[in-house]
C-alpha positions in Angstrom: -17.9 -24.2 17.9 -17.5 -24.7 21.5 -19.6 -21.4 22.5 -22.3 -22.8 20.4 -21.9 -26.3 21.4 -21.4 -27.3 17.9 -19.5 -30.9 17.7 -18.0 -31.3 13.8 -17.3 -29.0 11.5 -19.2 -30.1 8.9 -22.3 -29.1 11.8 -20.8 -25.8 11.9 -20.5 -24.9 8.2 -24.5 -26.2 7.8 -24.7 -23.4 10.8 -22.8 -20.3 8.9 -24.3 -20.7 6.0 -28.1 -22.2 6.2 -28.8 -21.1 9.8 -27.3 -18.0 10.7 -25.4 -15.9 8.6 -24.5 -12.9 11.4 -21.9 -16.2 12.5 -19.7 -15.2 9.8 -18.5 -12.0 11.4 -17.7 -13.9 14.4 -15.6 -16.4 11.9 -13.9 -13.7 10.5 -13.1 -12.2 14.0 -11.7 -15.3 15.1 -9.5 -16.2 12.5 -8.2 -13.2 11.1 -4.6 -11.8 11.0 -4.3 -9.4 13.2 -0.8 -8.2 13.3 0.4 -4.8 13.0 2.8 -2.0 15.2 2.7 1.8 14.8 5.7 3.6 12.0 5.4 -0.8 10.8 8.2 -0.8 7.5 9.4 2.8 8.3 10.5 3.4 5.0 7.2 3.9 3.8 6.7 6.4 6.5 9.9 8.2 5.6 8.8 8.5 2.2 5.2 9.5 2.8 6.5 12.0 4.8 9.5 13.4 2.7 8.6 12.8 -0.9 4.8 11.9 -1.2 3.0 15.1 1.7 5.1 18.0 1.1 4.4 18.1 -2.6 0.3 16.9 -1.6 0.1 20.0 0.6 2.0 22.1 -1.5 -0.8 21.4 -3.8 -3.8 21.8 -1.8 -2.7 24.8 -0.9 -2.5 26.2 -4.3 -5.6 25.0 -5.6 -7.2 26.7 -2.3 -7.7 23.5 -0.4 -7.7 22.1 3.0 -8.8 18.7 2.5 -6.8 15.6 2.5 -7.9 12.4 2.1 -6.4 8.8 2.9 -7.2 5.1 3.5 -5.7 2.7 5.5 -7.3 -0.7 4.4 -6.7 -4.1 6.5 -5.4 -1.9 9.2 -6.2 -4.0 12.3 -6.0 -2.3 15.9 -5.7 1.0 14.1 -1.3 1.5 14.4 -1.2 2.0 10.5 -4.1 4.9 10.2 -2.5 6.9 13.3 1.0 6.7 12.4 -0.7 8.1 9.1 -2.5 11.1 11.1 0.7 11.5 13.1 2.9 12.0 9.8 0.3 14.6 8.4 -0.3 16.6 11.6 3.7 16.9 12.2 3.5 18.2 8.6 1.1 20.4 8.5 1.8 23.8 9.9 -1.7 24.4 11.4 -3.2 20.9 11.6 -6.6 22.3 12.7 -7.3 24.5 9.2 -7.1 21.1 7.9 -9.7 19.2 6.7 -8.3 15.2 7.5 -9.7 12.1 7.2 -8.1 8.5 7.2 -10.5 5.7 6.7 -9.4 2.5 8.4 -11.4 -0.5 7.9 -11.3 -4.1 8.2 -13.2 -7.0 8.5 -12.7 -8.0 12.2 -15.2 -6.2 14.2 -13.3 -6.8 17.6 -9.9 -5.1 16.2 -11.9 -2.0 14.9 -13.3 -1.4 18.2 -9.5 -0.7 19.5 -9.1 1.4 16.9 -11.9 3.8 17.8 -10.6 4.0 21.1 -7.1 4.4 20.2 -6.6 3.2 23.8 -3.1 0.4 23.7 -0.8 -1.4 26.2 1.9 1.0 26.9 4.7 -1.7 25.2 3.1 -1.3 22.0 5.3 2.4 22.1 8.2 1.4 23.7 9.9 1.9 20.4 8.8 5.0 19.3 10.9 8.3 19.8 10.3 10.4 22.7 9.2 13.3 20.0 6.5 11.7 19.2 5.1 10.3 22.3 5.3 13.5 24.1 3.3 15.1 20.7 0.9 12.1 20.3 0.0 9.9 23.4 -1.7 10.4 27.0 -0.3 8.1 29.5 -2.8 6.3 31.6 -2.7 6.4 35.5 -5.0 4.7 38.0 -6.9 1.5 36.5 -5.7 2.8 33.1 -1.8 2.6 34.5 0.4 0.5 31.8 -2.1 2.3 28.8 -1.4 5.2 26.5 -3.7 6.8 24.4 -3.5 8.8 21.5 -4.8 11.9 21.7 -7.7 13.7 20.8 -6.3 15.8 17.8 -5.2 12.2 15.9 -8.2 10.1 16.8 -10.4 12.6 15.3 -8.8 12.6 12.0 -8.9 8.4 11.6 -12.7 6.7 11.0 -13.2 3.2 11.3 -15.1 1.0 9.5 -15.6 -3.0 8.8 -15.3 -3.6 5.4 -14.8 -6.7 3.2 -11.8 -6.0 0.7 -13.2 -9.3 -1.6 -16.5 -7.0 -1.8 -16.7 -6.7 -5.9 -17.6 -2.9 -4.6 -16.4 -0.1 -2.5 -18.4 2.5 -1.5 -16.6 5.8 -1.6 -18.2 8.5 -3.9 -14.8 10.2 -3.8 -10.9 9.1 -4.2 -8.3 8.9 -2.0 -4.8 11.1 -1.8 -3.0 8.0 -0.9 -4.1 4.2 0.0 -2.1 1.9 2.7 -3.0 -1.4 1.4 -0.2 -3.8 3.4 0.4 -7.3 4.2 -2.9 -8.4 3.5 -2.9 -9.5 -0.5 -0.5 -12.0 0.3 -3.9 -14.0 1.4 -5.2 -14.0 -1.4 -5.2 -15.9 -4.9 -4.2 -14.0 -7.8 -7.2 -13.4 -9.6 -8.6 -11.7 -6.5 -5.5 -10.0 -6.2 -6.0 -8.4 -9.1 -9.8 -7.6 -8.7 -8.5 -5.6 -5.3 -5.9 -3.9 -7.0 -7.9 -2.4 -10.0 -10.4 -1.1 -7.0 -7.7 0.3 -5.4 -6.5 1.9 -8.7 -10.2 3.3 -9.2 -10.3 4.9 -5.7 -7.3 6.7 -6.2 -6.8 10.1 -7.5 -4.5 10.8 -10.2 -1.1 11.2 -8.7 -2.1 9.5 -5.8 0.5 6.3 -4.4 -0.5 3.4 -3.1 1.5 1.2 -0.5 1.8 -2.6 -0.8 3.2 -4.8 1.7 7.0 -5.8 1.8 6.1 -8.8 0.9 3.8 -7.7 -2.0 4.5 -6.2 -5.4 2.4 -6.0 -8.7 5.3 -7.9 -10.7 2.9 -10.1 -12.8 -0.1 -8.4 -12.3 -1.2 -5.8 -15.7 -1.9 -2.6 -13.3 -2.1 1.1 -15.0 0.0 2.0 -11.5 3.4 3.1 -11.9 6.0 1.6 -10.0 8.3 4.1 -7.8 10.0 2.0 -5.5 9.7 -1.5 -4.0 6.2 -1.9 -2.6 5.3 2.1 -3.7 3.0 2.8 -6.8 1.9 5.9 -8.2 -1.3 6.5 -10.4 -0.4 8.9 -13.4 
């Protein structure tokens, strides 16, 4: 309201929606939710990588296959989709006869722009084990001192996108091995809770798991998905 000299916000609501309706992706930018970390609730990490990809590649592999196919929705500054594409490519024996792809998307246009870079302030890492910084990140020097960046192998698998998760349609022709869907529902009411969650169910494929918040769960909610642990749901 300040930027556009805008004085009540009655004023500005006449602006979003009769005048100019590019201002609500600048809305949405500005009041957003933007928090997330890389390896954020590890356990879903440790089970992606111990129960949910060795039995995914296991099955590729049989059925002749190389690719692998994920979405990270809501996923900010990009932390979730990388620590995905890190878990896979420690997995995977050749990484590049692999055919990967993790879709990130969200609808702040400023956060997706870090994610295409993949560029962050070296504190965001601090935590992280040495493995997988030495495997994973670049460490900035000159004006880029106090920066790492992941590196070229991981950004390539991870695509980002702005997309609106209230959209009463996705547009993906085909479905997802497994969907990161965290700490984002809890903004919503129910009944659009439960429109999201029948569109996750559609874009993923049959054995497929989605992951839900800590915070989150589907107890209430009538969903074909099959609970396997707290927060983890598989499609049979």
């Amino acid at each position: 309201m300040r930027l556009l000299d805008i004085g009540t916000f009655k004023e500005y609501y006449r602006y979003v929606t009769e005048e100019n309706r590019n201002e609500l992706t600048h809305l949405f930018d500005a009041i957003s939710t933007n928090l997330t970390s890389f390896f954020r609730e590890p356990k879903h990490f440790d089970f992606l990588k111990e129960q949910v990809l060795p039995g995914l590649i296991e099955e590729k592999k049989k059925r002749g296959s190389i690719r692998i196919r994920a979405w990270s929705a809501a996923s900010s500054t990009g932390e979730e989709a990388y620590s995905m594409a890190m878990t896979i490519s420690d997995l995977l024996m050749e990484p590049r006869g692999w055919d990967v792809k993790i879709l990130a998307t969200d609808i702040n246009t400023q956060v997706l722009k870090v994610a295409r870079e993949g560029l962050y302030r070296d504190v965001r890492i601090q935590s992280l084990p040495k493995s997988v910084l030495s495997a994973h990140f670049l460490k900035g020097e000159g004006d880029k001192e106090g920066y790492v960046k992941v590196k070229r192998d991981i950004r390539d698998m991870v695509v980002a996108r702005r997309m609106n998760l209230t959209a009463p349609r996705y547009p993906f022709k085909k479905e997802f091995d497994f969907i990161f869907c965290r700490n984002v529902m809890i903004y919503f009411d129910k009944a659009t809770q439960r429109a999201i969650i029948d569109r996750l169910y559609h874009h993923l494929k049959k054995g497929g798991y989605l992951f839900l918040g800590h915070a989150e769960s589907l107890t209430g909610h009538e969903s074909p998905l099959v609970y396997v642990k707290p927060t983890i749901y598989m499609k049979k």
